[in-house]
C-alpha positions in Angstrom: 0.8 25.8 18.9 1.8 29.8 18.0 2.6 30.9 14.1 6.2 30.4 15.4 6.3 27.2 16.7 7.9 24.3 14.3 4.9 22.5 13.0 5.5 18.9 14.3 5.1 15.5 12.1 5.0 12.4 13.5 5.6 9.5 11.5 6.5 5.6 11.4 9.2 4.3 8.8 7.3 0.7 7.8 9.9 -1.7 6.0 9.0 -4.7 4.2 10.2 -6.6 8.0 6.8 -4.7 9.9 3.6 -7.3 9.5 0.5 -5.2 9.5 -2.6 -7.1 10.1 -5.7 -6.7 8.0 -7.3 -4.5 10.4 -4.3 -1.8 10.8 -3.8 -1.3 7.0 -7.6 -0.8 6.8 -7.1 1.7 9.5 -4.3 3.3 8.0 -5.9 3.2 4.5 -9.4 4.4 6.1 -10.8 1.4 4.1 -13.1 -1.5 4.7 -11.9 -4.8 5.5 -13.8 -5.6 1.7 -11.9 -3.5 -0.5 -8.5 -4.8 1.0 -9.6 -8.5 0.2 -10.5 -7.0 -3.1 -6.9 -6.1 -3.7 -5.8 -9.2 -2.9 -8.3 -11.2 -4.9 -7.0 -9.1 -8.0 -3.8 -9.6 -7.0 -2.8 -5.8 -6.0 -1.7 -6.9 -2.1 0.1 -10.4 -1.4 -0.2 -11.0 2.6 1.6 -13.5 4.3 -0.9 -15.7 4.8 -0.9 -16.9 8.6 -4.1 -19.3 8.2 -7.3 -19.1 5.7 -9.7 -16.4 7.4 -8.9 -13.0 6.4 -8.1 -11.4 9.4 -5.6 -13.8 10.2 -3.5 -12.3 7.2 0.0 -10.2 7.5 0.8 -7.9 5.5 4.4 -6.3 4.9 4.8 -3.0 5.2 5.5 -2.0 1.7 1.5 -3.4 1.4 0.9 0.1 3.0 2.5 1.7 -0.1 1.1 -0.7 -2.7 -2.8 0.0 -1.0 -2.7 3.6 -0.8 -1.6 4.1 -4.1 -4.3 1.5 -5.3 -6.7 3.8 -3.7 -5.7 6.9 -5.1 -5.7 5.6 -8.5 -9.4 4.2 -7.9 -10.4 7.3 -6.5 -8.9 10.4 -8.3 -8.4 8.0 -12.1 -11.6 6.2 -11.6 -9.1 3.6 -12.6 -10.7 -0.3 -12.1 -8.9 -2.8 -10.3 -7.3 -4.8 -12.9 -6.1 -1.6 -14.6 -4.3 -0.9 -10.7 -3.1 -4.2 -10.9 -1.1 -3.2 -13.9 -0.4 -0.1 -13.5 1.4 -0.9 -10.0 3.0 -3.6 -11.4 4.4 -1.2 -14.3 5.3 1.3 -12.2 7.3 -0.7 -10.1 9.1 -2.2 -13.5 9.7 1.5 -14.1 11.3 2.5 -10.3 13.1 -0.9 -11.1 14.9 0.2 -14.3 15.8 3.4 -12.9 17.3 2.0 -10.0 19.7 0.5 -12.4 20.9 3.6 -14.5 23.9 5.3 -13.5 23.6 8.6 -11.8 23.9 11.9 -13.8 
């Protein structure tokens, strides 16, 4: 690719109706399996349970979101997991209020 080609991004829109299983969003999260069951023991990720081993669980998509945002706060806030817990659960309270002001 030259300087004047158009730099090219490939992408997937995932929706809450996309079921990722446990080992695609530790792929797409370059995670262990352990960390996702860690989110979901704390209560971060909810899959759609499809039988009681882990890697039989589904995830929606938005799980994606929820899991790499859980990362970054672990990683770059040194932030523990309860204190994702509620700070995704806050911050979704807060993109849920706004959703309901009028526009400017």
């Amino acid at each position: 690719m030259s300087q004047n080609d158009p730099a090219v991004v490939k992408g997937l829109i995932i929706d809450d109706e996309v079921l990722l299983t446990l080992e695609e969003i530790c792929h797409a999260c370059s995670v262990e399996a352990t960390y996702i069951v860690e989110l979901v023991e704390e209560g971060v990720l909810e899959p759609r349970r499809h039988g009681e081993l882990a890697d039989q669980w589904r995830f929606p998509g938005t799980s994606l979101r929820r899991a790499r945002m859980a990362l970054r706060l672990q990683r770059d806030l040194q932030v523990n997991l309860a204190g994702v817990a509620l700070t995704l659960e806050l911050l979704e309270e807060i993109e849920s209020l706004r959703s309901g002001l009028p526009e400017r």
